[in-house]
C-alpha positions in Angstrom: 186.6 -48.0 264.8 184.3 -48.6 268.0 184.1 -46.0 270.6 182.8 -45.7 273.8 183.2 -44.2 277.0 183.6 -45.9 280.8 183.2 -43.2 283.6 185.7 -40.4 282.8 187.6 -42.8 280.1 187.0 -42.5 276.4 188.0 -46.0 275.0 188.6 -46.3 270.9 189.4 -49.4 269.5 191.0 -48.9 266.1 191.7 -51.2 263.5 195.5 -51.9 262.8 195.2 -54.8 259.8 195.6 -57.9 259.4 197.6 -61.3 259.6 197.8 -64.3 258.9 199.2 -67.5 261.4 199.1 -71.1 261.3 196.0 -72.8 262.2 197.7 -76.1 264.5 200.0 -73.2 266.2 196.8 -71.2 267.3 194.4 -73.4 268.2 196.8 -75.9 269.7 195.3 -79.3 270.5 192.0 -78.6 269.0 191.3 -80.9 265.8 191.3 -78.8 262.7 188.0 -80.1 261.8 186.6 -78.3 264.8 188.2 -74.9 264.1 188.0 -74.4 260.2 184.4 -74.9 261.0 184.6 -70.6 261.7 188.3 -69.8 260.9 189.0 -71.9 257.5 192.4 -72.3 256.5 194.4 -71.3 253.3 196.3 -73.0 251.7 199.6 -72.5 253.8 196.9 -73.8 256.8 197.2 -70.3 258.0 193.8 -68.5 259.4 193.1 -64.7 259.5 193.3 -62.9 262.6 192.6 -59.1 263.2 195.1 -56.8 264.7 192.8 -54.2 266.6 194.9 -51.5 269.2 193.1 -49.6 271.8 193.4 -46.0 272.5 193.0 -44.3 275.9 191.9 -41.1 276.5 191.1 -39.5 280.2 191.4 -35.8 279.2 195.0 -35.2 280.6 196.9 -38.2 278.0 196.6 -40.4 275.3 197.7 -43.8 275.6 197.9 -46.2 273.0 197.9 -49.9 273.8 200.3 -51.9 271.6 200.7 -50.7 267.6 199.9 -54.1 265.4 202.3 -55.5 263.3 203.8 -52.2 261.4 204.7 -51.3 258.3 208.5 -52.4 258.6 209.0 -55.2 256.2 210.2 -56.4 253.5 207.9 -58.8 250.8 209.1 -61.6 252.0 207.9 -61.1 255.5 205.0 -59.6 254.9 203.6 -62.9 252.0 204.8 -65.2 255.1 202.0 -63.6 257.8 200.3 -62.4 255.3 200.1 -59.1 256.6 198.0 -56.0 255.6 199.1 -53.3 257.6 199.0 -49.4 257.3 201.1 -46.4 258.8 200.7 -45.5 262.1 199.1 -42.1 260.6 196.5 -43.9 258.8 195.5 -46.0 261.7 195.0 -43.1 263.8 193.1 -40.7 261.7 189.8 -41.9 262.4 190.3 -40.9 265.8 191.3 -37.5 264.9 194.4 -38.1 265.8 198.5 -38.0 264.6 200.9 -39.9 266.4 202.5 -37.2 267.7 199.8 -36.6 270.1 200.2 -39.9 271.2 201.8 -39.7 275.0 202.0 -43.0 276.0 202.0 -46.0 273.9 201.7 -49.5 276.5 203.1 -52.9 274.8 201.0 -55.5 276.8 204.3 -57.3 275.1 207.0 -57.4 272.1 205.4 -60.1 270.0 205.9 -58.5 266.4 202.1 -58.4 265.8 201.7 -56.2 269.4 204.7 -54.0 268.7 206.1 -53.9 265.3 204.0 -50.6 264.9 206.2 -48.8 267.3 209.0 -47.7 265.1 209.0 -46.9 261.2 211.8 -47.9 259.0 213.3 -44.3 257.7 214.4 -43.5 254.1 218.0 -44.2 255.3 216.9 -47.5 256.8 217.2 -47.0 260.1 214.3 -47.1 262.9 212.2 -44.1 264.5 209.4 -44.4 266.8 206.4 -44.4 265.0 204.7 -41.8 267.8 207.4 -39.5 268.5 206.4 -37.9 271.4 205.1 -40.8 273.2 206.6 -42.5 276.0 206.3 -46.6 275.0 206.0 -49.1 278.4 206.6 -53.1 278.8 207.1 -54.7 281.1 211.1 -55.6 282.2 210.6 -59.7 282.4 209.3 -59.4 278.5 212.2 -57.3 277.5 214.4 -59.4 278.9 212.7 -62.1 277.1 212.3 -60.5 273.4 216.3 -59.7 274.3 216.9 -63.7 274.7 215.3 -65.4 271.9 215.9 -69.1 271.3 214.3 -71.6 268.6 210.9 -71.5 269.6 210.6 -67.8 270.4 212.6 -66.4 267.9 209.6 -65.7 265.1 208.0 -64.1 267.7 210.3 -60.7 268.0 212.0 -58.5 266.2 214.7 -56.2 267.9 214.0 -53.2 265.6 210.4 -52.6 267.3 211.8 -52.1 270.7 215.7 -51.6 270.6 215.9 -48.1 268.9 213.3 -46.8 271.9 215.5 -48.1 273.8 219.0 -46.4 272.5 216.6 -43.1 272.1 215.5 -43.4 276.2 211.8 -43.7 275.2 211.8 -47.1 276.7 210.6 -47.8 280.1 210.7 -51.0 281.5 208.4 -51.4 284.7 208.2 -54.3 286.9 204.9 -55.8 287.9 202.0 -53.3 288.8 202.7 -49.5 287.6 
C-alpha cells in the first residue's frame, strides 16, 4: 500500500494481485529478446503484471478506481492468467477500510482484470457487488463495447462483472467528461 496526499485528496494505491498475460500480446511489436530482458517469460510465454487499484478519499466520499481481476473463477480460469487475487475485504483492510464504505467505485473500463472485482460470486452462484453501498461508473461507449464482444475482444470481458450492477441500478453509465 502507498499513500499519499495531493492538496485536500488522500490517494492510496492498494495492491489487488496478480496476473499473468502473454508476452507478444503485451508488448506488441517489440522483439521478445528486448522485453524478457526485465519481464522474463514462463513457460506459456506469459509475463507477470501487477493489478494495483487506487482509492480516493476527499473527506465527503470514497471512491475506488477499478477492483482487479476478482475472486470469481473457477480453476481453470484462474491457471490460464495465472491469477492471485484476494476478496475485496482483504484488499481493503490495509486502508482501514470495508467495502461497504466504499461510495463510488470508477471502472476506467470492463477489461476483466479492471473490473472482475466488482461483484462476488454468492454461495447460490449468483453475482453481488463486491461494495454494496457503492455507486460503480464507466463510461457508456465501453459498456456498449463489453455488451458486443466479437473474436478478438471477447477474452477481454466477462458480463458477470458489470451486468448484475446493472439489473440491481448501481450502474451508471456517463458519457464523456462527468
Amino acid at each position: 500500500m502507498i499513500r499519499f496526499t495531493l492538496g485536500d485528496l488522500q490517494l492510496t494505491v492498494l495492491p489487488a494481485g496478480r496476473l499473468r498475460l502473454d508476452g507478444g500480446a503485451m508488448f506488441g511489436i517489440v522483439p521478445k529478446a528486448l522485453w524478457e530482458r526485465r519481464r522474463p517469460a514462463d513457460s506459456r510465454n506469459r509475463i507477470a503484471l501487477a493489478m494495483n487499484l487506487l482509492l480516493i478519499e476527499d473527506g465527503r466520499q470514497r471512491i475506488l478506481v477499478d477492483t482487479g481481476a476478482g475472486t470469481a473463477w473457477d480453476e481453470k480460469g484462474r491457471d490460464l492468467y495465472g491469477l492471485e487475487t484476494s476478496p475485496a475485504a482483504q484488499i481493503l483492510a490495509p486502508a482501514g477500510l470495508r467495502p461497504d464504505q466504499v461510495d463510488v467505485v470508477v471502472n476506467s473500463h470492463l477489461h476483466f482484470d479492471h473490473a472482475g472485482g466488482n461483484t462476488e460470486r454468492l454461495a447460490d452462484g449468483r453475482f453481488a457487488p463486491a461494495y454494496p453501498n457503492a455507486r460503480y461508473v464507466v463510461q457508456l461507449g465501453e459498456l456498449r463495447t463489453a455488451r458486443n464482444v466479437n473474436e478478438r475482444t471477447r477474452g477481454s470481458y466477462r458480463s458477470q462483472d458489470f451486468e448484475p450492477l446493472d439489473s440491481d441500478v448501481r450502474l451508471s453509465a456517463v458519457d464523456g467528461s462527468a
